[in-house]
C-alpha positions as a printed NumPy array, in Angstrom:
array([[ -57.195,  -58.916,  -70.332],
       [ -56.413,  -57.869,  -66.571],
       [ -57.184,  -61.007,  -64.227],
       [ -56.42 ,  -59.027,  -61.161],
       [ -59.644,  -58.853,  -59.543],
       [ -60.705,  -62.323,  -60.118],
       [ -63.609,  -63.804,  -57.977],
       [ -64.949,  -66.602,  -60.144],
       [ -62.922,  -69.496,  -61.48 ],
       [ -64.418,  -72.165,  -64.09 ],
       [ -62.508,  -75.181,  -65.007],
       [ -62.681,  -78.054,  -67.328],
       [ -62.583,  -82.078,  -66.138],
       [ -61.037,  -83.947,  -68.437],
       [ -57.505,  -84.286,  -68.049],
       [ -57.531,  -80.884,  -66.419],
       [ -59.298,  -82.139,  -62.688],
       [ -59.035,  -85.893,  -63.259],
       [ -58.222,  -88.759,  -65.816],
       [ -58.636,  -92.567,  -66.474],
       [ -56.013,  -94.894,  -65.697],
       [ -55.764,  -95.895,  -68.944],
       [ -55.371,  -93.038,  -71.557],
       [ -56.982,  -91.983,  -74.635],
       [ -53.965,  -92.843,  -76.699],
       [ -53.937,  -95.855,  -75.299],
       [ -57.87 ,  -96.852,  -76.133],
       [ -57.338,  -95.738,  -79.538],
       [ -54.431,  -97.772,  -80.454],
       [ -56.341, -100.829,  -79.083],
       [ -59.307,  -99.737,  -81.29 ],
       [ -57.212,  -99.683,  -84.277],
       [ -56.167, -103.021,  -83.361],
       [ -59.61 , -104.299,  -82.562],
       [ -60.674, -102.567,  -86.222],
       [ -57.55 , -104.366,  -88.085],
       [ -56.945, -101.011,  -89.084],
       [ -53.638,  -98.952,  -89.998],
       [ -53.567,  -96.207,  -87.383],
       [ -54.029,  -92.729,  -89.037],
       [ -54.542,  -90.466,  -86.767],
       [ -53.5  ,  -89.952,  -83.208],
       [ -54.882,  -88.338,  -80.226],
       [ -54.179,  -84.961,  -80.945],
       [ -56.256,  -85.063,  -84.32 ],
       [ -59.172,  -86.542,  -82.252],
       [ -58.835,  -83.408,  -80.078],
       [ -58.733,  -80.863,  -82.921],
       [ -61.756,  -82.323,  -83.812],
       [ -63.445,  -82.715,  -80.746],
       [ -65.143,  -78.879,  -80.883],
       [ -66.117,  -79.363,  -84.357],
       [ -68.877,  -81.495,  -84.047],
       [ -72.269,  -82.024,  -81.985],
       [ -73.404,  -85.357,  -81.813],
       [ -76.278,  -86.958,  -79.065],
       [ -74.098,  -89.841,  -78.093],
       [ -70.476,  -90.895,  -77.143],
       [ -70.68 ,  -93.299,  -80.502],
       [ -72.116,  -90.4  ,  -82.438],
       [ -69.074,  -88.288,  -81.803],
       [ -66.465,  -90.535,  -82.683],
       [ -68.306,  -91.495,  -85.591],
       [ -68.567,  -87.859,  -86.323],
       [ -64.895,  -86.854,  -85.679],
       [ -63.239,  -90.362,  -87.353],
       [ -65.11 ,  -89.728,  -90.036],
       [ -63.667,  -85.79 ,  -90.519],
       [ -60.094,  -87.126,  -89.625],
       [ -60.333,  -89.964,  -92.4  ],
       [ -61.995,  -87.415,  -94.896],
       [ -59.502,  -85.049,  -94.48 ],
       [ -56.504,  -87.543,  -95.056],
       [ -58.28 ,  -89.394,  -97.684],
       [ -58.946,  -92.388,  -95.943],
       [ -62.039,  -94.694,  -96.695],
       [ -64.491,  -93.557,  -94.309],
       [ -65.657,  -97.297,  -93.634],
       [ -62.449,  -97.141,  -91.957],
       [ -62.537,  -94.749,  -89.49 ],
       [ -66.638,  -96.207,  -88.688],
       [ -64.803,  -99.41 ,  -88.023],
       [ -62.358,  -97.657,  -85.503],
       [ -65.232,  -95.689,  -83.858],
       [ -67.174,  -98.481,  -83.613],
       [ -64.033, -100.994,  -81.669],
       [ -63.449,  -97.904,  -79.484],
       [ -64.07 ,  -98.318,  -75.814],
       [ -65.482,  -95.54 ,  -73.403],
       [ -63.741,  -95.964,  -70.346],
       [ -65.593,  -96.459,  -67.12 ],
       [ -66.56 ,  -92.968,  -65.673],
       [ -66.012,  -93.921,  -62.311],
       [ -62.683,  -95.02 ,  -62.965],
       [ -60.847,  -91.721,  -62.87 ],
       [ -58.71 ,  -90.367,  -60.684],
       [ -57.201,  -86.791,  -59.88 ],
       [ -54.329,  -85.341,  -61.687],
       [ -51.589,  -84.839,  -59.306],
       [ -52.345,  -80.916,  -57.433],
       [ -55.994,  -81.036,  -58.778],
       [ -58.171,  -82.106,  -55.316],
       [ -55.968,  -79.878,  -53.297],
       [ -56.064,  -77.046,  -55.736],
       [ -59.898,  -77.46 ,  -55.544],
       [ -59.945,  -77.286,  -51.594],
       [ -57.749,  -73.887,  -51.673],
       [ -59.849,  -72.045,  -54.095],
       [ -62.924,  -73.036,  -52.844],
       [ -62.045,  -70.896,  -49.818],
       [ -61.26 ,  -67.644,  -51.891],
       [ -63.201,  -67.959,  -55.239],
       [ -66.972,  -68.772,  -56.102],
       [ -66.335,  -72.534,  -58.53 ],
       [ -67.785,  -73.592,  -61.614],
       [ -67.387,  -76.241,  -63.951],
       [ -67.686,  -76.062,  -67.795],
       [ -66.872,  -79.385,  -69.739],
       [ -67.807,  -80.613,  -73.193],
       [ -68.287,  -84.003,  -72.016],
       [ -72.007,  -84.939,  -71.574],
       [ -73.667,  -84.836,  -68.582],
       [ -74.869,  -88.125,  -67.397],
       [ -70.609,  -89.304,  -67.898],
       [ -69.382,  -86.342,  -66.409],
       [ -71.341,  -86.192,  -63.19 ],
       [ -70.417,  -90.103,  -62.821],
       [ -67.077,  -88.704,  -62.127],
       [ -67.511,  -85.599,  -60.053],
       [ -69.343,  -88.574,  -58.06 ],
       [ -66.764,  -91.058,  -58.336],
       [ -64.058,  -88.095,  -56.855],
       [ -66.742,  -87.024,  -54.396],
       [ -66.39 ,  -82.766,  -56.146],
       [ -69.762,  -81.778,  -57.199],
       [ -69.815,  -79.694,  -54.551],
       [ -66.675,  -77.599,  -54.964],
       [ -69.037,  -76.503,  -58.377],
       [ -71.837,  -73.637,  -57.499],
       [ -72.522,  -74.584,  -61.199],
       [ -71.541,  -77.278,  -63.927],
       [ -72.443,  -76.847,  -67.682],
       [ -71.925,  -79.808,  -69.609],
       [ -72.759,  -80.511,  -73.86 ],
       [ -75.919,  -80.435,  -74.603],
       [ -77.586,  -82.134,  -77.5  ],
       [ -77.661,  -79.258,  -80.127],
       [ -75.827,  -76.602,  -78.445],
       [ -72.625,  -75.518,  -79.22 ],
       [ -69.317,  -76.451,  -77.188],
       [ -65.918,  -75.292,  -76.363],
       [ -64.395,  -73.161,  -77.69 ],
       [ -67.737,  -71.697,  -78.777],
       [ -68.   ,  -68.482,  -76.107],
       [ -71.652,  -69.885,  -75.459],
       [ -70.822,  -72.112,  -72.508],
       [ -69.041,  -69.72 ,  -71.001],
       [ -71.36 ,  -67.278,  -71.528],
       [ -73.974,  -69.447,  -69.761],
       [ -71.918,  -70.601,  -66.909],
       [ -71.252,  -66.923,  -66.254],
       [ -75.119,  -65.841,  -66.333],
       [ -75.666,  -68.656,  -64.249],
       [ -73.401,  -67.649,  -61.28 ],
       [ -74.062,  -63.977,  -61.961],
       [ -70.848,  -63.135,  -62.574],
       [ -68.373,  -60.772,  -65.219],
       [ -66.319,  -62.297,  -67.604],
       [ -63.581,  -59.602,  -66.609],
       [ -63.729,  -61.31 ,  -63.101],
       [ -63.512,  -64.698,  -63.969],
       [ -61.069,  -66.769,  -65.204],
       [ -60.956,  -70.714,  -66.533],
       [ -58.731,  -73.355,  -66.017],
       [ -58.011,  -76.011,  -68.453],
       [ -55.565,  -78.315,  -70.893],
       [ -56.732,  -76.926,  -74.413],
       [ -55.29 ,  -74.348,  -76.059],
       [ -57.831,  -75.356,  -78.805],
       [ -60.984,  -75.247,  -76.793],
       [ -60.623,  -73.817,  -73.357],
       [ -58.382,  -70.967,  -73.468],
       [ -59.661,  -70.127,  -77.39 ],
       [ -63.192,  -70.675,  -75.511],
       [ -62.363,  -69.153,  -72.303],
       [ -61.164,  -65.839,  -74.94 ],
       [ -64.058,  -66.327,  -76.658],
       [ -66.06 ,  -65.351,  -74.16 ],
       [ -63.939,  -62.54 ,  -72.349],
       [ -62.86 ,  -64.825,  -70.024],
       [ -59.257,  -65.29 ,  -68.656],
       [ -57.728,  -67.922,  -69.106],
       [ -55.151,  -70.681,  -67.168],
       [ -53.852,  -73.224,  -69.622],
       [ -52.395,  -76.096,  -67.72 ],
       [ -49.516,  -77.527,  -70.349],
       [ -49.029,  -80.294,  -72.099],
       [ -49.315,  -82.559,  -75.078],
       [ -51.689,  -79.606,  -76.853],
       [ -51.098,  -78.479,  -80.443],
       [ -49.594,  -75.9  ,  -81.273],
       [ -52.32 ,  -73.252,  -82.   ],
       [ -52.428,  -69.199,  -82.528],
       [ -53.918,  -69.125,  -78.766],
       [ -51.862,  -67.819,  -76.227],
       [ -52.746,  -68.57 ,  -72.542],
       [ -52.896,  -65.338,  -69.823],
       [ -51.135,  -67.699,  -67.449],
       [ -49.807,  -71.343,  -67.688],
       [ -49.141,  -74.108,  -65.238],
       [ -47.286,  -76.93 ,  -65.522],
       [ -48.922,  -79.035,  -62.656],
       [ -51.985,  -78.377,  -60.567],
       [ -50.085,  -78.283,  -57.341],
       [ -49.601,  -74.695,  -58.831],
       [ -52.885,  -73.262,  -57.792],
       [ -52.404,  -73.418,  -54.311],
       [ -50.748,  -69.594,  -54.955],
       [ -52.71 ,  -68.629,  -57.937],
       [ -50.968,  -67.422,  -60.806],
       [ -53.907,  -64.654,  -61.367],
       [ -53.516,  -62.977,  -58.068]])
């Protein structure tokens, strides 16, 4: 799709705007170890799982995903409920900004109407637009909702764009998924700005990629 006359720019939080201190890989090897559990999975299995499932809770969801992982390997499920379970959510207030991500934010918020759209729930999420003092960068934030479907489903998208009464074929969205936010972001007609990294490899191809956020200070769309 053409992203030449682009007004409206969504992007994801997680590891896209901001991230803990202490990573997901991290947490989940200490969860194994908590568990007494042979690690088998890593992060990137958690993430391939991550849009495949709707749960109501933080617990639910890694119950949910574990569970898949250790199904699909053949592991005992007890197993992977054991891992969920020793798990730690990290403190949303204890993020901070991936290097290029608040002054990316302050550039486009001169040029381009902002949105957010993030499959993390909303009571966690908004904790850390607060904690990094953003929310108002966002005319608009769209978070999971018990019951509705997530990235890369086109339907957050989709709302996020009725709600700041805008085209898809003027907007484009900016995140670190292949999986879910530029399959999403395609999903929904939506261009799409994959910033790279550890991401599996997937069928998805990005319109544009980044490798830092520092790189949206001269947008690659425009």
């Amino acid at each position: 799709m053409s992203t030449a006359d682009v007004s409206t720019v969504f992007f994801d939080l997680d590891e896209t705007i901001c991230d803990h201190s202490d990573s997901t890989a991290d947490r989940l090897a200490d969860a194994f170890e908590l568990a007494g559990v042979e690690p088998f999975f890593d992060v990137s299995d958690f993430r391939r799982w991550l849009p495949k499932v709707v749960a109501e809770t933080e617990l639910e969801l890694r119950e949910k995903c574990f569970g898949g992982i250790a199904d699909e390997y053949g592991i005992d499920p007890a197993r992977a409920t054991a891992v969920a379970r020793a798990y730690e959510d990290p403190d949303p207030e204890s993020v901070e900004f991936l290097p290029g991500a608040e002054t990316a934010l302050a550039a486009l918020a001169d040029d381009y109407d902002l949105a957010l759209v993030t499959n993390g729930g909303r009571e966690t999420q908004e904790a850390k637009l607060a904690a990094l003092d953003i929310a108002d960068y966002f005319e608009t934030a769209t978070f999971a909702e018990p019951g509705r479907p997530v990235k890369p489903d086109p339907e957050p998208f989709d709302r996020t764009l009725t709600a700041m009464g805008a085209s898809s074929a003027e907007t484009v969205h900016v995140g670190n998924s292949l999986r879910s936010d530029v399959a999403g972001a395609h999903a929904a007609g939506v261009g799409s700005v994959w910033l790279a990294g550890a991401d599996p490899a997937t069928d998805h191809t990005p319109d544009h990629t980044i490798d830092s956020m520092h790189e949206l200070r001269s947008p690659p769309w425009a």
